[in-house]
PDB file with SEQRES, HELIX, SHEET and CRYST1 records, atoms N, CA, C and O in Angstrom:
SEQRES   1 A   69  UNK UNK UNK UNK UNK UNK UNK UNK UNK UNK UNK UNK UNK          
SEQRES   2 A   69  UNK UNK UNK UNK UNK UNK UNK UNK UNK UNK UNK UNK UNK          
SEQRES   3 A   69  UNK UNK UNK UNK UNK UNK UNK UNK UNK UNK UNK UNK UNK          
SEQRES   4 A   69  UNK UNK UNK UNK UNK UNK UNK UNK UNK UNK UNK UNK UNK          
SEQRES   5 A   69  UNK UNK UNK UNK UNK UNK UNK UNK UNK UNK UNK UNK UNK          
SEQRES   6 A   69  UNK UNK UNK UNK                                              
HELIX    1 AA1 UNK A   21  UNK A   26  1                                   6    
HELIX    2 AA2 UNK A   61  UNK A   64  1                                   4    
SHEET    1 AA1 4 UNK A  11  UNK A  13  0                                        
SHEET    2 AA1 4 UNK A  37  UNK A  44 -1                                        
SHEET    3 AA1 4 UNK A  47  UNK A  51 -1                                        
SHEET    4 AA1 4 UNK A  56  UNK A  60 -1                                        
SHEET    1 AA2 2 UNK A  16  UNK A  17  0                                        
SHEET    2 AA2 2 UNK A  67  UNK A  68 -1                                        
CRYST1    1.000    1.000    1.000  90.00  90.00  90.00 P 1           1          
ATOM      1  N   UNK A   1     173.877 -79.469 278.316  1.00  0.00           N  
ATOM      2  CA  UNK A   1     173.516 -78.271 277.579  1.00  0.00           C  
ATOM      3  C   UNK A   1     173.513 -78.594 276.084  1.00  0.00           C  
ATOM      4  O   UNK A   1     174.480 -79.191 275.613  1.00  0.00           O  
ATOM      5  N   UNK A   2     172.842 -78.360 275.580  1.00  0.00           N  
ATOM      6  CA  UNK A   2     172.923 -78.244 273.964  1.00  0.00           C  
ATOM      7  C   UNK A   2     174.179 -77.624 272.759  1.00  0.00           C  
ATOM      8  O   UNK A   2     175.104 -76.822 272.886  1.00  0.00           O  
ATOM      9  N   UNK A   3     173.925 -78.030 272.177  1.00  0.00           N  
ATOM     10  CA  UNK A   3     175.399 -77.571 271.083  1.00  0.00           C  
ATOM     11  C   UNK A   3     175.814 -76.366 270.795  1.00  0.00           C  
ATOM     12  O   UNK A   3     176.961 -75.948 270.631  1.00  0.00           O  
ATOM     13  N   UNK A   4     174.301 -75.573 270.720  1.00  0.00           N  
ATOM     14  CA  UNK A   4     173.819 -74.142 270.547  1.00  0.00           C  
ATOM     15  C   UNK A   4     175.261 -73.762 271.471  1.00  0.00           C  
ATOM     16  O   UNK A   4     176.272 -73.263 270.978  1.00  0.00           O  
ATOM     17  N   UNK A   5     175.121 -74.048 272.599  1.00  0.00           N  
ATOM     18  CA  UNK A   5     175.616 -73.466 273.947  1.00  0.00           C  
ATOM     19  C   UNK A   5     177.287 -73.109 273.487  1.00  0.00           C  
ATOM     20  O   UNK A   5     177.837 -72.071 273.855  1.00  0.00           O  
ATOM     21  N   UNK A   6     177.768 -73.842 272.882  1.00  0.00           N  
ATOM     22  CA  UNK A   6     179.252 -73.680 272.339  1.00  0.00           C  
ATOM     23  C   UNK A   6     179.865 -72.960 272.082  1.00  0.00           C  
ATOM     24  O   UNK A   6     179.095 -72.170 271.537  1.00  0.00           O  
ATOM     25  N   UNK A   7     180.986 -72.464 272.033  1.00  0.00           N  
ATOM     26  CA  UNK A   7     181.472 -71.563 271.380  1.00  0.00           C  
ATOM     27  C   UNK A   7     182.541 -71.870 270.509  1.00  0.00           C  
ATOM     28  O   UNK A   7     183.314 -72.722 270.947  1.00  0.00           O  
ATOM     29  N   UNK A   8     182.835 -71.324 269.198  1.00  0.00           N  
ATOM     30  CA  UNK A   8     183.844 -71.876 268.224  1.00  0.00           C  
ATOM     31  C   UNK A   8     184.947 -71.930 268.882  1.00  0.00           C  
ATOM     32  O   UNK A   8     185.444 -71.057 269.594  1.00  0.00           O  
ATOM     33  N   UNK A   9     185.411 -73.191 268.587  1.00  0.00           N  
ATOM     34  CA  UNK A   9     186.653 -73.572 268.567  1.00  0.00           C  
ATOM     35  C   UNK A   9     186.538 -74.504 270.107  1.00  0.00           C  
ATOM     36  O   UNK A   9     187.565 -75.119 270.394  1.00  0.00           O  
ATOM     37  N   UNK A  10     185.363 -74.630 271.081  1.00  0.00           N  
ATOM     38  CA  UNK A  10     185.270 -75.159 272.196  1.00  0.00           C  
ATOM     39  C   UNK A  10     184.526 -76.875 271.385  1.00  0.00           C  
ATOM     40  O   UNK A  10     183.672 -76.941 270.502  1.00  0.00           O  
ATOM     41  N   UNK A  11     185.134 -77.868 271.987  1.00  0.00           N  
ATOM     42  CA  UNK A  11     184.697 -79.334 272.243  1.00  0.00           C  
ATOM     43  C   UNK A  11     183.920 -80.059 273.378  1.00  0.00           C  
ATOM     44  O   UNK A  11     184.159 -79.770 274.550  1.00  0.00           O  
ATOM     45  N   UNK A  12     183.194 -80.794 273.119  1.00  0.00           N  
ATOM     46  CA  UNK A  12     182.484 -81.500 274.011  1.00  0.00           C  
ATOM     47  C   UNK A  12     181.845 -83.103 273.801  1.00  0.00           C  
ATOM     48  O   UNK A  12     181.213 -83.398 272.787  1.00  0.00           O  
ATOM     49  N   UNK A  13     181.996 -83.657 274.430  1.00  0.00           N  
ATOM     50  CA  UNK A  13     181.156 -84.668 274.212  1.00  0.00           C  
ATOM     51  C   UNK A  13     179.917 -84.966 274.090  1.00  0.00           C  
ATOM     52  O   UNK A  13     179.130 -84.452 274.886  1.00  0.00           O  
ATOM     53  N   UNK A  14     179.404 -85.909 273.019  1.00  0.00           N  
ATOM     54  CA  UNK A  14     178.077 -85.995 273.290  1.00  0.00           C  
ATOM     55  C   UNK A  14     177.646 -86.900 274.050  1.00  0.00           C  
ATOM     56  O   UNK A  14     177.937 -88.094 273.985  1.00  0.00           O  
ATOM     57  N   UNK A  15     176.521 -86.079 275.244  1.00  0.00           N  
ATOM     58  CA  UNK A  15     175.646 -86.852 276.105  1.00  0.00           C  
ATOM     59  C   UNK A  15     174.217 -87.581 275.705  1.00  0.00           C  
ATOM     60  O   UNK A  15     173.922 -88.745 275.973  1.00  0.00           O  
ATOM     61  N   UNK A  16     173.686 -86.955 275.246  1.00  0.00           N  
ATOM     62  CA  UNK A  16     172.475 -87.760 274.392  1.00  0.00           C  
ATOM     63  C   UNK A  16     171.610 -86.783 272.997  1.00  0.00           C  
ATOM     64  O   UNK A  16     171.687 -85.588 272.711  1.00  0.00           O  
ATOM     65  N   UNK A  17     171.031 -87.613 272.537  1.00  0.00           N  
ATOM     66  CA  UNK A  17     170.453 -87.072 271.594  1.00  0.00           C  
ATOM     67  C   UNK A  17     168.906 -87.037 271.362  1.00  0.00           C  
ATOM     68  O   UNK A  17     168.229 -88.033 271.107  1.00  0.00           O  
ATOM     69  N   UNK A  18     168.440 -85.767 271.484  1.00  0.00           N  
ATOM     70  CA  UNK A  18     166.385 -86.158 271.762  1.00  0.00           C  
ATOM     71  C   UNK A  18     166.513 -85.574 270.108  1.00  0.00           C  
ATOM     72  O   UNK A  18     167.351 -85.246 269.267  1.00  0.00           O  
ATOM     73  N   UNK A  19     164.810 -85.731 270.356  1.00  0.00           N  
ATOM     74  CA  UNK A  19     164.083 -85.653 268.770  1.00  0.00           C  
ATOM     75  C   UNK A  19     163.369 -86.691 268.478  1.00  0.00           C  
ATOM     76  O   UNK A  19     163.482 -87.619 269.279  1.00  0.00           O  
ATOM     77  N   UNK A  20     162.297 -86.935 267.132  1.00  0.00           N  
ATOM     78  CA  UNK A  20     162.932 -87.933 266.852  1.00  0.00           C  
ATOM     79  C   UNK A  20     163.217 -88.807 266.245  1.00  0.00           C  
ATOM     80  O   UNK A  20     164.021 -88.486 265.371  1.00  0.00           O  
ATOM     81  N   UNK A  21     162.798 -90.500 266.244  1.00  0.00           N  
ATOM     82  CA  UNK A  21     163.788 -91.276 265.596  1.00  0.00           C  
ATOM     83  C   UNK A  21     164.614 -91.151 264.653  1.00  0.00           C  
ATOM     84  O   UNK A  21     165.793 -91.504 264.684  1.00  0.00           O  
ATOM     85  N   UNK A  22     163.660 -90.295 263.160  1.00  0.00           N  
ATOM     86  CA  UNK A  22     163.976 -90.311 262.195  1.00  0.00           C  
ATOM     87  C   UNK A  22     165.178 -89.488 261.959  1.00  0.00           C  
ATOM     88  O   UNK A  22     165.973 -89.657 261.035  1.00  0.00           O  
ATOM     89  N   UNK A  23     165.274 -88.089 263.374  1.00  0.00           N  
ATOM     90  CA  UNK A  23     166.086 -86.877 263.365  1.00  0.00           C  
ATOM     91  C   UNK A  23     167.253 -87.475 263.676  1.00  0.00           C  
ATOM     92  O   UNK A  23     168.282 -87.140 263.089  1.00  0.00           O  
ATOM     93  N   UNK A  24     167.252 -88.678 264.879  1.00  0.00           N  
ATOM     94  CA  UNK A  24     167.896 -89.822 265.373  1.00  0.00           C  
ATOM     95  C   UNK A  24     168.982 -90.275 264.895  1.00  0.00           C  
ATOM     96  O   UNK A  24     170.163 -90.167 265.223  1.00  0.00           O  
ATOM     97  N   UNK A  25     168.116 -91.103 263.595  1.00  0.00           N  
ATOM     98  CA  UNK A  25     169.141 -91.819 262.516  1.00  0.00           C  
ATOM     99  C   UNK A  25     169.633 -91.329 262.054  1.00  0.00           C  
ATOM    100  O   UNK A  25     170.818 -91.647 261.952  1.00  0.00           O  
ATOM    101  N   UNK A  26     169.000 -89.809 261.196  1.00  0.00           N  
ATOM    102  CA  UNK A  26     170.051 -88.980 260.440  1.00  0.00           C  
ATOM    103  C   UNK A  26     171.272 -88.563 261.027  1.00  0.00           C  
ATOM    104  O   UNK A  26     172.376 -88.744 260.514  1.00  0.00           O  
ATOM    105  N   UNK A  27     171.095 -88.100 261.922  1.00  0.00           N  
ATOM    106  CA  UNK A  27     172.460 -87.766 263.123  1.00  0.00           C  
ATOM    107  C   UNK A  27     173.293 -88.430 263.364  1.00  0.00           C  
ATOM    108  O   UNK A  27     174.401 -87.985 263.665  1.00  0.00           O  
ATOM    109  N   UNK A  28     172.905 -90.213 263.285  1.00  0.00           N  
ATOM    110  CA  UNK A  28     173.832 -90.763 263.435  1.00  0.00           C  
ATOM    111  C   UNK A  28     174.748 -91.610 262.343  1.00  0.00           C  
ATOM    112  O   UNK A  28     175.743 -92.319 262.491  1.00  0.00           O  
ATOM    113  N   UNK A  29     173.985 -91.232 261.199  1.00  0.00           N  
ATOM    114  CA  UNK A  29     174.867 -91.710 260.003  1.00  0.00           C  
ATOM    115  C   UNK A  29     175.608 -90.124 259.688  1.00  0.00           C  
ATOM    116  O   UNK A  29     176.062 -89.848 258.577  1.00  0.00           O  
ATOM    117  N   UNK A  30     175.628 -89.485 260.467  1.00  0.00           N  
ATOM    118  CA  UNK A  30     176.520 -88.400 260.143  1.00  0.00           C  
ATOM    119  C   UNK A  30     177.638 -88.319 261.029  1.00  0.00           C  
ATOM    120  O   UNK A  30     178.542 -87.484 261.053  1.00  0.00           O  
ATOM    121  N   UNK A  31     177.363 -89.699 262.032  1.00  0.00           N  
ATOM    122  CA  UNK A  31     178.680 -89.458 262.977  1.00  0.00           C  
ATOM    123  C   UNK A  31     177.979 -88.867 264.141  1.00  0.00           C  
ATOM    124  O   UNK A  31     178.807 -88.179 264.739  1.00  0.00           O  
ATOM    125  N   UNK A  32     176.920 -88.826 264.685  1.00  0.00           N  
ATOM    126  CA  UNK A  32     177.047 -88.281 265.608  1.00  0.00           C  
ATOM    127  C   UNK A  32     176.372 -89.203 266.934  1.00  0.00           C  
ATOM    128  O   UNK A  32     175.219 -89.030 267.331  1.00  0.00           O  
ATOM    129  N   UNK A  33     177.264 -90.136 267.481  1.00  0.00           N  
ATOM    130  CA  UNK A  33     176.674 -90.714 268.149  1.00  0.00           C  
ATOM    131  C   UNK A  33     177.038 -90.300 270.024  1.00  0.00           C  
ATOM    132  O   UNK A  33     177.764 -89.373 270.384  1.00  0.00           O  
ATOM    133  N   UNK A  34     176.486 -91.033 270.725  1.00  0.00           N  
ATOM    134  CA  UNK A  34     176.549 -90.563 272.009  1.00  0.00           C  
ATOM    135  C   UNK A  34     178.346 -91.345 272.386  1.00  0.00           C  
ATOM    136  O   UNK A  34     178.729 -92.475 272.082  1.00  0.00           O  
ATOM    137  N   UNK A  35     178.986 -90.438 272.995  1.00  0.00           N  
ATOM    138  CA  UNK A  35     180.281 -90.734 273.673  1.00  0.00           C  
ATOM    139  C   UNK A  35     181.246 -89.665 272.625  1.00  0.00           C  
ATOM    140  O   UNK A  35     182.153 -89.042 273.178  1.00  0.00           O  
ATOM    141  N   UNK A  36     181.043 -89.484 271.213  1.00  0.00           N  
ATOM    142  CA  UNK A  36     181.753 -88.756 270.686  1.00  0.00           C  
ATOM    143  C   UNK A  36     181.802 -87.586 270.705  1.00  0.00           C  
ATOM    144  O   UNK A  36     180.786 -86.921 270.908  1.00  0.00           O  
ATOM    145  N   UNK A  37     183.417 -86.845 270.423  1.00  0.00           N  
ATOM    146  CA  UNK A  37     183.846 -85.906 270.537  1.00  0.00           C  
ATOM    147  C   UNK A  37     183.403 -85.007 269.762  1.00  0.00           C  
ATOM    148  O   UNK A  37     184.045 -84.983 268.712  1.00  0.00           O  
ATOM    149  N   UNK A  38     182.314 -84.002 269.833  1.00  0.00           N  
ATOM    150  CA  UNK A  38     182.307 -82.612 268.644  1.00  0.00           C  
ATOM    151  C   UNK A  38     183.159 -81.553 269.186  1.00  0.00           C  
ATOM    152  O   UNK A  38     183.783 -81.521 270.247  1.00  0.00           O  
ATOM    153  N   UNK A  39     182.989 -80.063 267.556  1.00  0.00           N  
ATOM    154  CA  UNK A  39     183.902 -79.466 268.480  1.00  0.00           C  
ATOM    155  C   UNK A  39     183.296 -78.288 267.199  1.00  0.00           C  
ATOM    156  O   UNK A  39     183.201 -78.522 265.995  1.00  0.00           O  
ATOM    157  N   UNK A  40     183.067 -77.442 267.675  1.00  0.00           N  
ATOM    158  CA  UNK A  40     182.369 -76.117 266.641  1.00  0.00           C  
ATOM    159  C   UNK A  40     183.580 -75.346 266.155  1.00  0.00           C  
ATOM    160  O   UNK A  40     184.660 -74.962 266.603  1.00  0.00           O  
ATOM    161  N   UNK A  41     182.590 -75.280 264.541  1.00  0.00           N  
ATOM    162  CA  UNK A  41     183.895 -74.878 263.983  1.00  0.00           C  
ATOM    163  C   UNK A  41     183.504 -73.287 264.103  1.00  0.00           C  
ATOM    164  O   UNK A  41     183.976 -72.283 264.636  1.00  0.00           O  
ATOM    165  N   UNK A  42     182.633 -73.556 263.488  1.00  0.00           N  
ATOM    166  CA  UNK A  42     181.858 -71.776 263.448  1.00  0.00           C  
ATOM    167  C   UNK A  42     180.391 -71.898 263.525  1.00  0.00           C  
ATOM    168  O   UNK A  42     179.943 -73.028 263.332  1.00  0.00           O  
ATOM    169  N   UNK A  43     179.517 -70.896 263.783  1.00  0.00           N  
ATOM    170  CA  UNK A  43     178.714 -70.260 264.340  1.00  0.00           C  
ATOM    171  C   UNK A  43     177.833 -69.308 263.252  1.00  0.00           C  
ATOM    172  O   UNK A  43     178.264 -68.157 263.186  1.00  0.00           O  
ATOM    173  N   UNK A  44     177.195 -69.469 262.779  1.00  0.00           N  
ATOM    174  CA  UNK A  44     176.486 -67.787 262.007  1.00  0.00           C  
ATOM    175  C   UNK A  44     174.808 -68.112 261.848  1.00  0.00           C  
ATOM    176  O   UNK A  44     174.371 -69.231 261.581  1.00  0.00           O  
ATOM    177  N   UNK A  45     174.186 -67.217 262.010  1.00  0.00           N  
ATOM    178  CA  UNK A  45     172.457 -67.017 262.164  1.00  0.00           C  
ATOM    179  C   UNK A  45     172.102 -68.086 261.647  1.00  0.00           C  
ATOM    180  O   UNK A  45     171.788 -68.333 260.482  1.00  0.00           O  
ATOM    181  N   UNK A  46     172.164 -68.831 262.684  1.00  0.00           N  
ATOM    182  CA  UNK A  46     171.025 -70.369 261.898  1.00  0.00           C  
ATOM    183  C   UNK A  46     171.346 -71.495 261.739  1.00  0.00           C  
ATOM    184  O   UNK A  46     170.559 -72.439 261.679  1.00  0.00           O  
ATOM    185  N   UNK A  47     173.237 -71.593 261.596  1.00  0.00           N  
ATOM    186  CA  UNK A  47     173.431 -72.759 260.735  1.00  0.00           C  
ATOM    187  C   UNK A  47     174.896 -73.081 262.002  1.00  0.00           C  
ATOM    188  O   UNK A  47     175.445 -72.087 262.478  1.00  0.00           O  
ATOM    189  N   UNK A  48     175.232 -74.059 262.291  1.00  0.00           N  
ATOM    190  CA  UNK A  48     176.639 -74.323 262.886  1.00  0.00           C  
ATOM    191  C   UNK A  48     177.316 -75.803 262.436  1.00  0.00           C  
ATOM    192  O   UNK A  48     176.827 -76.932 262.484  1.00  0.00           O  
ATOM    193  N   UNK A  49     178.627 -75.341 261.984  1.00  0.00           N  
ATOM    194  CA  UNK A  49     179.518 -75.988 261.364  1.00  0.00           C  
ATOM    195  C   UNK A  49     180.298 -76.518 262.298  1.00  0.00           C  
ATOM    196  O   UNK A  49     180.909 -75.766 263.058  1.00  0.00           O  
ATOM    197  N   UNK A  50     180.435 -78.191 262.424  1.00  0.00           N  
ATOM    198  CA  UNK A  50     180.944 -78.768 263.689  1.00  0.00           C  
ATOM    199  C   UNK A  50     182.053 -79.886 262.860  1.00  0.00           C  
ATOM    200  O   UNK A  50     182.183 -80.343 261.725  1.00  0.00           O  
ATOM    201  N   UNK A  51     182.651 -79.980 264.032  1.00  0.00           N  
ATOM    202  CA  UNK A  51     183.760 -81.355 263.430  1.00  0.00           C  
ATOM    203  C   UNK A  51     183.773 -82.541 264.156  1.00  0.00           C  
ATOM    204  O   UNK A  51     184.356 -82.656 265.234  1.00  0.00           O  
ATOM    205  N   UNK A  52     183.108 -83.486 263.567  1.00  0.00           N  
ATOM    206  CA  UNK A  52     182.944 -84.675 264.357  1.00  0.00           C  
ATOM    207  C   UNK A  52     183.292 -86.146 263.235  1.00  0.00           C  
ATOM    208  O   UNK A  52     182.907 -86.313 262.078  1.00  0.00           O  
ATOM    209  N   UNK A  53     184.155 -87.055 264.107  1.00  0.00           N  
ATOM    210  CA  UNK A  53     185.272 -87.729 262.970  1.00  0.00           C  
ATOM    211  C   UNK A  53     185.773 -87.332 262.123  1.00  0.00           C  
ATOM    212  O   UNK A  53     185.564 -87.925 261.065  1.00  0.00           O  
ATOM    213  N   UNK A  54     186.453 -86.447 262.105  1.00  0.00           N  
ATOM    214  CA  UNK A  54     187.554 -85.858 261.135  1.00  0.00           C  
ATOM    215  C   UNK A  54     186.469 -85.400 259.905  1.00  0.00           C  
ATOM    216  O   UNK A  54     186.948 -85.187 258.791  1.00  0.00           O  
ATOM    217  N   UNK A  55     185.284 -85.281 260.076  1.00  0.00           N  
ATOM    218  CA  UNK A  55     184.777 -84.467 258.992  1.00  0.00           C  
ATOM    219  C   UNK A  55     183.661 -83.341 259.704  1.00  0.00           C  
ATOM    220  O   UNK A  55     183.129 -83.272 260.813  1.00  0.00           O  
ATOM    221  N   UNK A  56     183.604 -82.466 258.397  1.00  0.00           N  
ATOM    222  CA  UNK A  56     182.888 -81.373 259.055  1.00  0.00           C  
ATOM    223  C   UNK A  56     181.599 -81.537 258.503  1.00  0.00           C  
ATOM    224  O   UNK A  56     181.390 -82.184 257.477  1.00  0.00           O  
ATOM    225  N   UNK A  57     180.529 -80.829 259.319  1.00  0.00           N  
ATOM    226  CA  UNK A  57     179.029 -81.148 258.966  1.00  0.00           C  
ATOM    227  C   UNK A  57     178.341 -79.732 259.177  1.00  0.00           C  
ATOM    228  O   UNK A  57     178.893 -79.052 260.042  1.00  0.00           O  
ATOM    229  N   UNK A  58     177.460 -79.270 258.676  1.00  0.00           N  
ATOM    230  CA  UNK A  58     176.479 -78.379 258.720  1.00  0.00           C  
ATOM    231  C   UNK A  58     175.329 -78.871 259.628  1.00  0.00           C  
ATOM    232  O   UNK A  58     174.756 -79.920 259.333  1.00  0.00           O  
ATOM    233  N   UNK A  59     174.985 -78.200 260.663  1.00  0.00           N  
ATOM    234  CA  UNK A  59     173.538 -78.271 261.183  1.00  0.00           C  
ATOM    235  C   UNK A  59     172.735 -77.315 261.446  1.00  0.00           C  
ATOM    236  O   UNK A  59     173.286 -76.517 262.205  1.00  0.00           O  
ATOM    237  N   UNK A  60     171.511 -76.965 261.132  1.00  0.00           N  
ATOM    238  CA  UNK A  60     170.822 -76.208 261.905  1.00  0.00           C  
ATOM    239  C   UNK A  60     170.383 -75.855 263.184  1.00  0.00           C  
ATOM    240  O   UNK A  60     170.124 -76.836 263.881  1.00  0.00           O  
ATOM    241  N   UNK A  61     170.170 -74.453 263.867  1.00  0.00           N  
ATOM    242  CA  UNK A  61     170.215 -74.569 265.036  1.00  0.00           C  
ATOM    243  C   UNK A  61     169.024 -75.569 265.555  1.00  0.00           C  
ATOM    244  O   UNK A  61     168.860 -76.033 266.683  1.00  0.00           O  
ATOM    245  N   UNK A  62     168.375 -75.720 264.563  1.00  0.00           N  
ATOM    246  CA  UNK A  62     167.109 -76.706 265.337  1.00  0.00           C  
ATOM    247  C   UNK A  62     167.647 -78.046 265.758  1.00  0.00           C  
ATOM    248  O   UNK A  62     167.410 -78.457 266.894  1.00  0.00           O  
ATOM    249  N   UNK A  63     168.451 -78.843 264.793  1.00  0.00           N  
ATOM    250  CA  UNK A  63     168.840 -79.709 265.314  1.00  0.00           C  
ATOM    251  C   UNK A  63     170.139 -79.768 265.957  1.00  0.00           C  
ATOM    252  O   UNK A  63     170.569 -80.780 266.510  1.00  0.00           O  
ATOM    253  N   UNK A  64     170.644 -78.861 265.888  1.00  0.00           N  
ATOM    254  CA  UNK A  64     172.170 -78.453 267.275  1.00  0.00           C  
ATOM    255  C   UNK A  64     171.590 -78.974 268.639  1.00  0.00           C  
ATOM    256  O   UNK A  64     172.012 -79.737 269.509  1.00  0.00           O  
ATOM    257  N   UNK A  65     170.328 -78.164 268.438  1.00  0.00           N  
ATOM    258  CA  UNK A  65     169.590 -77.547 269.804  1.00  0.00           C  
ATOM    259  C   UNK A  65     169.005 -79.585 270.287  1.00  0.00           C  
ATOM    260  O   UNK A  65     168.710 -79.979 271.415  1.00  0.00           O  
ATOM    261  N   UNK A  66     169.022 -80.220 269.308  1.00  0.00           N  
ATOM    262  CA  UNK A  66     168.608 -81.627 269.932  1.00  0.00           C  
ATOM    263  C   UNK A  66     170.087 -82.430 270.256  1.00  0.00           C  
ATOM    264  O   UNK A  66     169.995 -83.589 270.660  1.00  0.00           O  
ATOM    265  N   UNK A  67     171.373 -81.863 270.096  1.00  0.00           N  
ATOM    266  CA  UNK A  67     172.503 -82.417 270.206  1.00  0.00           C  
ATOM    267  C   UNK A  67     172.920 -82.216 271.841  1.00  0.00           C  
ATOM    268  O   UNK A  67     173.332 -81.078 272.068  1.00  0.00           O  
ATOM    269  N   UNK A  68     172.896 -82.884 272.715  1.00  0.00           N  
ATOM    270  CA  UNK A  68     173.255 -82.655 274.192  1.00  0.00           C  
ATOM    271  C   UNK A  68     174.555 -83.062 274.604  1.00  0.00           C  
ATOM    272  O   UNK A  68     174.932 -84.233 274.564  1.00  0.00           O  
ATOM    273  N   UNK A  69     175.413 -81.868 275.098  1.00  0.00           N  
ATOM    274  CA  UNK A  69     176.441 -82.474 275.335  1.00  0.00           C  
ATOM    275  C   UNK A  69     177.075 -82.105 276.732  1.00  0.00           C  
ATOM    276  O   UNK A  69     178.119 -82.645 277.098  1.00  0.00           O  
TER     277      UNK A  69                                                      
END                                                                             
């Protein structure tokens, strides 16, 4: 299911990541690679704030929605 799917304060692993390449790389110099732990911090129209390696990141739901976990 996608990241969207989450609910604050729930964790999951990531299973894979579509999009692409370029959406790819960005994602993953932000930490977000496949096997790691995210975990939503919060939630609000558009934007979701996640914690992945001890830092927090902003994403849009567009690219949440390419985060599979």
């Amino acid at each position: 299911m996608p990241l969207t799917m989450l609910n604050s304060g729930e964790a999951a692993a990531i299973r894979r990541i579509g999009g692409k390449d370029e959406s790819k790389r960005f994602l993953e110099n932000l930490g977000f690679t496949v096997g790691e732990e995210v975990k939503v911090v919060s939630s609000n129209h558009g934007n979701i704030i996640v914690q992945v390696k001890e830092s927090r990141v902003a994403v849009s739901q567009g690219i949440a929605n390419k985060i599979i976990v």
